[in-house]
Structures are given as structure tokens and as C-alpha cells.
Backbone as a printed PyTorch tensor [residue, N CA C, xyz], in Angstrom:
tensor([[[ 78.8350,   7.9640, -18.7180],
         [ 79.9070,   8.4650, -17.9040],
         [ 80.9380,   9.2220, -18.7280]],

        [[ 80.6110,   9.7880, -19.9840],
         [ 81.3040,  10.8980, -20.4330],
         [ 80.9910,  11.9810, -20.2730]],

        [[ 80.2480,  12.2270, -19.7260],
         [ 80.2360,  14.1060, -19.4250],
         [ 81.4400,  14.0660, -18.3200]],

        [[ 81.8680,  13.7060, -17.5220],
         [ 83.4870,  14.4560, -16.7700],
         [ 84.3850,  14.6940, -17.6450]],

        [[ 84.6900,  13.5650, -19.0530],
         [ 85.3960,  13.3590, -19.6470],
         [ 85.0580,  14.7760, -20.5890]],

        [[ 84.6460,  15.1210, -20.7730],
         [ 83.9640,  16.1270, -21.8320],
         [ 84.1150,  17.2710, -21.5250]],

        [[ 83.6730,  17.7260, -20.1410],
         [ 83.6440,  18.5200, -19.0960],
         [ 85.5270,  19.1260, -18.5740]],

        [[ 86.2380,  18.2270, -18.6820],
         [ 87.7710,  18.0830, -18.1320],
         [ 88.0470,  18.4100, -19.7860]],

        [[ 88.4310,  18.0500, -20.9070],
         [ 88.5450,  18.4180, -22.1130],
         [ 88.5060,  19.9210, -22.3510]],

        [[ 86.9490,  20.0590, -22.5480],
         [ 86.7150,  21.7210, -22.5230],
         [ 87.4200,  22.4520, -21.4720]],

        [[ 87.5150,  22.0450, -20.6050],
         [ 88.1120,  22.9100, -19.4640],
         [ 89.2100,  23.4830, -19.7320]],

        [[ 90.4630,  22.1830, -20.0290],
         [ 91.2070,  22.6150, -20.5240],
         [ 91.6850,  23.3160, -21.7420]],

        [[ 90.6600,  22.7750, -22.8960],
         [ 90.8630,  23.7480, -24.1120],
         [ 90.2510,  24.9800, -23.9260]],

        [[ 89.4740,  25.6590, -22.8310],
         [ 89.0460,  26.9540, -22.7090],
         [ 90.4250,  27.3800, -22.0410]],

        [[ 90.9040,  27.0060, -21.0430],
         [ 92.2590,  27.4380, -20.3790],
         [ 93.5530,  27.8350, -21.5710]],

        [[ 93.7640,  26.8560, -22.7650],
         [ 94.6920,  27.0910, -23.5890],
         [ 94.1070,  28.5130, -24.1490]],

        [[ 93.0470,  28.8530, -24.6000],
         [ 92.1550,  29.5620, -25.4760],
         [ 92.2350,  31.0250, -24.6990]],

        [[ 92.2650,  31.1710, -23.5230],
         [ 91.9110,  32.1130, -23.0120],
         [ 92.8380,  33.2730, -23.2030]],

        [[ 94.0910,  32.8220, -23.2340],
         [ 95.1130,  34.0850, -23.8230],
         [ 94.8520,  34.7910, -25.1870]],

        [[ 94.7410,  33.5730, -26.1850],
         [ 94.3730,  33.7000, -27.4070],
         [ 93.8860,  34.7570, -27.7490]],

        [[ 92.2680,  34.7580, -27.0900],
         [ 90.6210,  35.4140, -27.1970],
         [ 91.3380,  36.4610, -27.1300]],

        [[ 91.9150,  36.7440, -24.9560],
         [ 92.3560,  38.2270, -24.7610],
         [ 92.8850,  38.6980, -25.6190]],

        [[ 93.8930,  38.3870, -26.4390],
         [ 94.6260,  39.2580, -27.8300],
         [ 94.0200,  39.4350, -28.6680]],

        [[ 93.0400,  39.1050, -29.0400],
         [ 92.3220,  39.0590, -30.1970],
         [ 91.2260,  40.0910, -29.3590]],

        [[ 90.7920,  40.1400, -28.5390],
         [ 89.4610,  41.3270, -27.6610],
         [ 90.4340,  42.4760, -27.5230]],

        [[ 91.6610,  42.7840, -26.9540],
         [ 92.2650,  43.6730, -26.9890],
         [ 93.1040,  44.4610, -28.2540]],

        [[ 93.1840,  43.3570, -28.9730],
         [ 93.9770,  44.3450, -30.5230],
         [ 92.3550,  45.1300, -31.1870]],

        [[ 91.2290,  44.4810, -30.9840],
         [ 90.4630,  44.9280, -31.4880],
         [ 89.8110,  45.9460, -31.0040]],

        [[ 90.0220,  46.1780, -29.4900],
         [ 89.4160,  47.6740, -28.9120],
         [ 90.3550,  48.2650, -29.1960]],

        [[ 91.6210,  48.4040, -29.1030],
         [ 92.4050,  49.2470, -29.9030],
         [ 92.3790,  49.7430, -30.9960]],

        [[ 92.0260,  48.8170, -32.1300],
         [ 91.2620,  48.7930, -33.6220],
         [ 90.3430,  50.2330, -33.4660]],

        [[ 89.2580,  49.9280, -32.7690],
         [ 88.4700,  50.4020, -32.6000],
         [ 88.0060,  51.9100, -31.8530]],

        [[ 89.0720,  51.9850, -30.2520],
         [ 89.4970,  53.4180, -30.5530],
         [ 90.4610,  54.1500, -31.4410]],

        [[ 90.8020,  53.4560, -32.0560],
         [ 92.1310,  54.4550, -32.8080],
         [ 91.0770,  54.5780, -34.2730]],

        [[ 90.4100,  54.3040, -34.6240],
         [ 89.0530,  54.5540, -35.4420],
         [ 87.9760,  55.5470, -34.7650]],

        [[ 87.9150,  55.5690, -33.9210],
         [ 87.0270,  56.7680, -33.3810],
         [ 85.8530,  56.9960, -33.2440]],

        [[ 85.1590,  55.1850, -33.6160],
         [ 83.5660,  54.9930, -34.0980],
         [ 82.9330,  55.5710, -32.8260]],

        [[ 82.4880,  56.8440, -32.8970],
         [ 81.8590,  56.8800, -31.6670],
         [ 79.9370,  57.0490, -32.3030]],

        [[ 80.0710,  58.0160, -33.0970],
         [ 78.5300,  58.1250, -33.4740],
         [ 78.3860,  57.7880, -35.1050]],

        [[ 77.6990,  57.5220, -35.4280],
         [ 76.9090,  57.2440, -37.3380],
         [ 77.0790,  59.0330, -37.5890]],

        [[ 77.2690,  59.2900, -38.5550],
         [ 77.4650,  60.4330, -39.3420],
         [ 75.7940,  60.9970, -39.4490]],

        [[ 76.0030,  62.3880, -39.1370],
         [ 74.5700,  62.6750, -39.5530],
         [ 74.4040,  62.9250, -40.9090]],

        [[ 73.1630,  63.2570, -40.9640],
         [ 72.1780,  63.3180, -42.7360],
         [ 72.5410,  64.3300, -43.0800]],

        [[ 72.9650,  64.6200, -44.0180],
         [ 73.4410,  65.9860, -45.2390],
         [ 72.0800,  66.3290, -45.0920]],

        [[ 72.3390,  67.9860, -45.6140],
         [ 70.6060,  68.6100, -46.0150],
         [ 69.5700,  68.3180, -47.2910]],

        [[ 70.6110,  67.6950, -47.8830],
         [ 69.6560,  67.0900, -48.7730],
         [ 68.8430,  66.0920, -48.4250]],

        [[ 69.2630,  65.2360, -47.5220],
         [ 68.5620,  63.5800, -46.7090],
         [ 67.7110,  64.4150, -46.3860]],

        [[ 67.9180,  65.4460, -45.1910],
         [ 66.6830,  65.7710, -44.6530],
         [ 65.3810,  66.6960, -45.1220]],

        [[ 66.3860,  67.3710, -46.7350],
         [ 65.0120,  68.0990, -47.3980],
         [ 64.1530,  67.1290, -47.8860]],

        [[ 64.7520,  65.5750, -48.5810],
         [ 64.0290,  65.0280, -48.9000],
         [ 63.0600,  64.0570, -48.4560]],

        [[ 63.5940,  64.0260, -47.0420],
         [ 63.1230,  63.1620, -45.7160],
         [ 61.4800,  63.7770, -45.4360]],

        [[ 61.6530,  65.3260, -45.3030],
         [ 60.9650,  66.6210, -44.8000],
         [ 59.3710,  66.2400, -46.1900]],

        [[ 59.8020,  66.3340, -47.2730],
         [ 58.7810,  65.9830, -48.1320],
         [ 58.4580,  64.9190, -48.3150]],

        [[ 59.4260,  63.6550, -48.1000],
         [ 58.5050,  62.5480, -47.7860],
         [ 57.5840,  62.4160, -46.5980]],

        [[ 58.0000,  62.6640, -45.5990],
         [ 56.6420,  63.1880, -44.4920],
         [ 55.3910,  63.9980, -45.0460]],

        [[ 55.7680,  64.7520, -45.8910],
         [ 54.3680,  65.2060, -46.5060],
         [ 53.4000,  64.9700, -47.5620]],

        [[ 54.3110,  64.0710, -48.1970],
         [ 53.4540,  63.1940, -48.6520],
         [ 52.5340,  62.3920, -48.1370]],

        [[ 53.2890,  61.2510, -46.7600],
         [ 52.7390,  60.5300, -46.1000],
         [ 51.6620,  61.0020, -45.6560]],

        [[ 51.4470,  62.1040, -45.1210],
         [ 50.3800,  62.7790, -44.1630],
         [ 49.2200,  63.2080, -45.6470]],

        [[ 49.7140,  63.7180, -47.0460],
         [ 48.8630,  63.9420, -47.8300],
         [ 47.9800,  62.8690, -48.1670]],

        [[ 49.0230,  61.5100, -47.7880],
         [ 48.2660,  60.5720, -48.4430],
         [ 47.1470,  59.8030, -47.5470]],

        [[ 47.4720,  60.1740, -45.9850],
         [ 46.7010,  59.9100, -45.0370],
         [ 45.4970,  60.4460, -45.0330]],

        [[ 45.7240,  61.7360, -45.3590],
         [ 44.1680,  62.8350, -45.3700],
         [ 43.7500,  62.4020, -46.8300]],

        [[ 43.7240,  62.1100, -47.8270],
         [ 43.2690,  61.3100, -48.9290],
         [ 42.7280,  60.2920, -48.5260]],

        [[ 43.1790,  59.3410, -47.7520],
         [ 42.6980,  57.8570, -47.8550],
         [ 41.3700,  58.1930, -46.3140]],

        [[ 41.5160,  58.9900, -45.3540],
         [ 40.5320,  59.6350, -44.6000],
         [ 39.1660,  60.3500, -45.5000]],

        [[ 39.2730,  61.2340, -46.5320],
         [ 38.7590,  61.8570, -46.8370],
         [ 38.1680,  60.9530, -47.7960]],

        [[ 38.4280,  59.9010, -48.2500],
         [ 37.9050,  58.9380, -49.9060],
         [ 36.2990,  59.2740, -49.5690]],

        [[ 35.9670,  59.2090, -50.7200],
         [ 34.5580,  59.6030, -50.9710],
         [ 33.3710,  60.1000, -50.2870]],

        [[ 34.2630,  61.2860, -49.5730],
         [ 33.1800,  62.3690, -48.8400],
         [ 33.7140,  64.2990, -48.9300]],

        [[ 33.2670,  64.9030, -48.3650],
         [ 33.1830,  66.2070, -48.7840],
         [ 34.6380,  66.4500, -48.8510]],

        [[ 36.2460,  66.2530, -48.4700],
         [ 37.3500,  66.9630, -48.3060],
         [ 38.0340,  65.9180, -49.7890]],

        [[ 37.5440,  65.0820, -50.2370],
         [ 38.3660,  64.4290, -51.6540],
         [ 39.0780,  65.1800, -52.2170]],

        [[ 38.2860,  66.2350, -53.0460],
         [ 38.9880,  66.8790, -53.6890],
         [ 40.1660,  67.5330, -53.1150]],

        [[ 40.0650,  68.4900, -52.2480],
         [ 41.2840,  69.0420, -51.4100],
         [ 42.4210,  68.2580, -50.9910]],

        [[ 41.8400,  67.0140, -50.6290],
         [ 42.6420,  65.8620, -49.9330],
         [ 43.7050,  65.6990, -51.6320]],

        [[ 43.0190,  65.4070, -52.8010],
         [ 43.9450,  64.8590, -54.0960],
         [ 44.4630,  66.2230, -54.2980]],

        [[ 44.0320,  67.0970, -54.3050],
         [ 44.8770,  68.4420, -54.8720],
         [ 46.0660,  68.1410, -54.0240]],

        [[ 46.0940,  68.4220, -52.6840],
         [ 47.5780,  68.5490, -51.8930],
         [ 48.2610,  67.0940, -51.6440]],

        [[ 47.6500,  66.2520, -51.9420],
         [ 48.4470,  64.9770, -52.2990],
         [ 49.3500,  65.3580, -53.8020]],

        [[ 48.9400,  65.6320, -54.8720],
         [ 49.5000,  66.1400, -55.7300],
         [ 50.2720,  66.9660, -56.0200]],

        [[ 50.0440,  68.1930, -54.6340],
         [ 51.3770,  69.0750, -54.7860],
         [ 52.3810,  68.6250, -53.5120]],

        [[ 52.5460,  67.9950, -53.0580],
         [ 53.1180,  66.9310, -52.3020],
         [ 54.0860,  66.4190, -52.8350]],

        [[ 53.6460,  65.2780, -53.8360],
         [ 54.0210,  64.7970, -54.7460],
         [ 55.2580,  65.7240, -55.2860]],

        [[ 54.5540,  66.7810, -56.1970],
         [ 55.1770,  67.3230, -56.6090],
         [ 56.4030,  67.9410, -56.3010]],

        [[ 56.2050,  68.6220, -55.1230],
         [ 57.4670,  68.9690, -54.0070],
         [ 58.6110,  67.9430, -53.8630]],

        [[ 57.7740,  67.0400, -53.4790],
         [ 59.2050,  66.1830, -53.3960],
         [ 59.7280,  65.6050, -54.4700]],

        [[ 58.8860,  65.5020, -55.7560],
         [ 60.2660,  65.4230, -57.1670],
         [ 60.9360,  66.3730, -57.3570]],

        [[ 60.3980,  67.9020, -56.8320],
         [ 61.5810,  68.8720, -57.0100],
         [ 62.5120,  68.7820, -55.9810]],

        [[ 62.3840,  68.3690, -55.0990],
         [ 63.6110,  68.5390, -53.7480],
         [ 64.4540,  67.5360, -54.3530]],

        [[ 64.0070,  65.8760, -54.8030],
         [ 64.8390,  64.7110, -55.1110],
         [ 65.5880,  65.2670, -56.3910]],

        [[ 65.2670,  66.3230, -57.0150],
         [ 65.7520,  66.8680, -58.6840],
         [ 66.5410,  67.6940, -57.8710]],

        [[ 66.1140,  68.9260, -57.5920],
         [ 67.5060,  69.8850, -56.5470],
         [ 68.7340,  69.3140, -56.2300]],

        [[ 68.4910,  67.6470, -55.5540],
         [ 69.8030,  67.2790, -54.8220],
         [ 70.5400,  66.2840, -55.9310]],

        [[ 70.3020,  65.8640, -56.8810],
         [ 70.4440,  65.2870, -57.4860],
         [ 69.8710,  63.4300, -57.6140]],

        [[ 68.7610,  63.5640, -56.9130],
         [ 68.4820,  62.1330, -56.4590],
         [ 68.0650,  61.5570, -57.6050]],

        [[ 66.8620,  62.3590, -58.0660],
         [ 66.2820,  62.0260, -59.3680],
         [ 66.4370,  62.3650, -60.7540]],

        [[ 66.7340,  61.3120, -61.5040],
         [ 66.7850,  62.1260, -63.4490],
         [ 66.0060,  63.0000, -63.4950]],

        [[ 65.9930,  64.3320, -64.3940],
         [ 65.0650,  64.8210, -64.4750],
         [ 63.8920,  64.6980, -65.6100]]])
């Protein structure tokens, strides 16, 4: 026969609480428009040159691991390799990578 007792407790400590919260939910949407978070910042052109050659790698490395030991291998490792290559020069261009 303690759950009323428990039940009447909370009740009332949610009732004290409830002003509280509201000030604390409202200083913080205020916070929050006067910050202006509306969207994440987009990617500089460097993110996306280097984004752009990591996709081509991926796909080089797809047609490689398709092609393993039948007639397109070779072609498949050549442009995996200049792949590769591309994108240490784009990550060197932006400054991503030592050179």
C-alpha cells in the first residue's frame, strides 16, 4: 500500500519542478535562437576534392576485387593505382597530407 504514497509524493514534486524545467526549456531556446543553429556548415572544396577521389578509389578497388584473376586484372590494378595516386595529390594540394 505504498504506491498512493509514492504516487502523491511525485505528484507533488513534479508540481514544485514544473516552473523550474519551464526556465530552464525556455532560456535554452533562446540560447539557441540567438545562436542561429539552423544547418551544419557545408564541406570546403577541398573535403569534397578529396571526398570526389576517395569515391574513386572505392570503385577502382571494386573493379579490382571483380576482375581478380581473370582477363580485366591488369587494367583493374593499373587504375586502382592511378586512383591511388590522384588522391595523394588532391590530399597534398589541400594540405591534408605530408608530402
Amino acid at each position: 500500500m505504498t504506491a498512493p504514497v509514492e504516487n502523491q509524493i511525485e505528484g507533488k514534486l513534479a508540481r514544485k519542478l514544473a516552473p523550474v524545467v519551464r526556465e530552464m526549456l525556455l532560456a535554452e531556446i533562446e540560447r539557441l535562437a540567438a545562436a542561429k543553429v539552423d544547418k551544419p556548415p557545408k564541406a570546403d572544396k577541398a573535403d569534397a576534392d578529396i571526398m570526389e577521389a576517395c569515391r574513386l578509389v572505392a570503385r577502382a578497388v571494386d573493379r579490382l576485387e571483380q576482375a581478380k584473376y581473370g582477363l580485366g586484372e591488369v587494367s583493374a590494378r593499373r587504375a586502382l593505382e592511378k586512383a591511388a595516386h590522384d588522391l595523394g595529390r588532391a590530399m597534398r594540394k589541400h594540405g591534408r597530407m605530408p608530402a
